[in-house]
N, C-alpha and C positions, 0 to 999 in steps of 0.2 A: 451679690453676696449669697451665700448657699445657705439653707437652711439650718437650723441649730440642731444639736442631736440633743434629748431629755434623757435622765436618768430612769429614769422612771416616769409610769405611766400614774400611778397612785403615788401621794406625798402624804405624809401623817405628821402627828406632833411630834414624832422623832427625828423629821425634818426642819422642825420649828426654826434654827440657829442658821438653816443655809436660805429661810425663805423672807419675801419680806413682799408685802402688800398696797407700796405706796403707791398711789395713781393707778392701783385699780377699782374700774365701776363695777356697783352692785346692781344689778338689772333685776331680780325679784328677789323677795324672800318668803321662806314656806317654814313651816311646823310641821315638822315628819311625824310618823309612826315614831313610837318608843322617844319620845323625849329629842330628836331633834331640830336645831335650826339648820336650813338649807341655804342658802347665798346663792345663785347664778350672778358670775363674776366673772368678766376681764382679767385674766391673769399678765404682769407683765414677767418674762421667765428672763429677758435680757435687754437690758439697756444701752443702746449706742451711741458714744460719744460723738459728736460731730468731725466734721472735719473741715479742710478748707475747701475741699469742691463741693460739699452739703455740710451747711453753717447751722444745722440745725438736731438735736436728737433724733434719733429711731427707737423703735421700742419691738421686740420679739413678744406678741401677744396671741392668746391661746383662750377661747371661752371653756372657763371649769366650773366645777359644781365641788361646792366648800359646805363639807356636813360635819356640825358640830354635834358629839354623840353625848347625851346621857345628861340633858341643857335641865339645869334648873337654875333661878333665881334669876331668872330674865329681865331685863329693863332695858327701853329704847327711848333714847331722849334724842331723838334728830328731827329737825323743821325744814322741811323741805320747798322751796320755792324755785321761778323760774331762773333757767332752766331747771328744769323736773330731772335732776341728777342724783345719785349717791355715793361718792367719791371717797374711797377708803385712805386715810395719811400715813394709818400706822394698824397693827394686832398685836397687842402684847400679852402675856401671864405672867402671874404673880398668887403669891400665897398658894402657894402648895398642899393640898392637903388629903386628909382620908376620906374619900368617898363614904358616906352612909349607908349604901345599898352595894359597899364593896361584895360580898359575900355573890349576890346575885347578878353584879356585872360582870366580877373577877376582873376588875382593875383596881389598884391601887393607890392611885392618885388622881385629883382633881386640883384646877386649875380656875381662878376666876381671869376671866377674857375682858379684855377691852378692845373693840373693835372702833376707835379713831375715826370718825369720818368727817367731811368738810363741816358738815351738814348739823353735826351731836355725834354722841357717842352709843355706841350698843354696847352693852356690858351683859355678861351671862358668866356662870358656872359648869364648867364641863372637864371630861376627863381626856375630851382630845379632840383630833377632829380626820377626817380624810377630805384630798382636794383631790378630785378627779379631773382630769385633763380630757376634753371631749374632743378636741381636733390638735393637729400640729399646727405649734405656734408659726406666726405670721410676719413681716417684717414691716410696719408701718409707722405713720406718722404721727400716730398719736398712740394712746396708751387705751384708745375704746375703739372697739371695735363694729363696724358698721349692723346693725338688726339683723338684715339680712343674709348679711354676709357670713355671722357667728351661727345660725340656724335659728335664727329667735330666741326667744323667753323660755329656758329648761333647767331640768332639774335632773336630768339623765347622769343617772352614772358609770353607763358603758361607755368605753373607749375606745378609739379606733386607731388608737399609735400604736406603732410598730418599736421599741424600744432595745 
């Protein structure tokens, strides 16, 4: 099978409607500068049905870095046990609103997030977010992707796809 071609190398919340985050792992999270939350993530970008000479899914996976810009009103309610995993179901928004420090962000709208995972839920306020794609996605059997393999634990937002 040949590789998948991305649209893009950067995705944002104006991507929101064509993306979707189930069965992927969260491998750290960080507190940036200026009010971000950081995710180093599993991305799956395409899901393979099986077939009848492999009876079992593929999944097109890519490690990205998922920064939620301009985060207030943070809460993390997840209980993490063995295995030591964090397993995303679902990222929704909802309640749309006017940012407070509109004037000095110059955006518009905020958004509260519910980040779904196996594990609890993370819930934050933000007005968006950018998902950097750090290598070209991969074709495997599962939907996590090996330590090594992905470059470890980062938070890098350069990219090295060709798009």
């Amino acid at each position: 099978m040949e590789n998948i071609k991305l649209a893009k190398a950067i995705w944002t919340e104006e991507d929101f409607d064509a993306m979707g985050w189930h069965d992927s792992y969260i491998y750290s999270i960080s507190f940036g500068i200026n009010y971000e939350l950081i995710l180093d993530i599993d991305y799956t970008f395409e899901l393979v049905q099986p077939t009848e000479a492999n009876g079992y899914f593929k999944f097109w996976v890519s490690p990205c870095t998922l920064v939620f810009e301009n985060v207030n009103d943070l809460k993390l309610d997840v209980e993490i046990s063995a295995p030591f995993e964090l397993q995303i179901s679902d990222i929704t928004r909802s309640n749309p609103r006017r940012p407070i420090n509109t004037e000095y962000i110059k955006r518009e709208t905020e958004y509260h997030w519910t980040i779904a995972t196996q594990q609890g839920d993370i819930a934050l306020k933000s007005v968006g977010y950018k998902q950097y794609v750090r290598q070209q996605p991969v074709l495997q059997d599962s939907p996590l992707i090996g330590f090594i393999e992905r470059g470890k634990t980062s938070f890098d937002r350069a990219t090295s796809l060709i798009v």
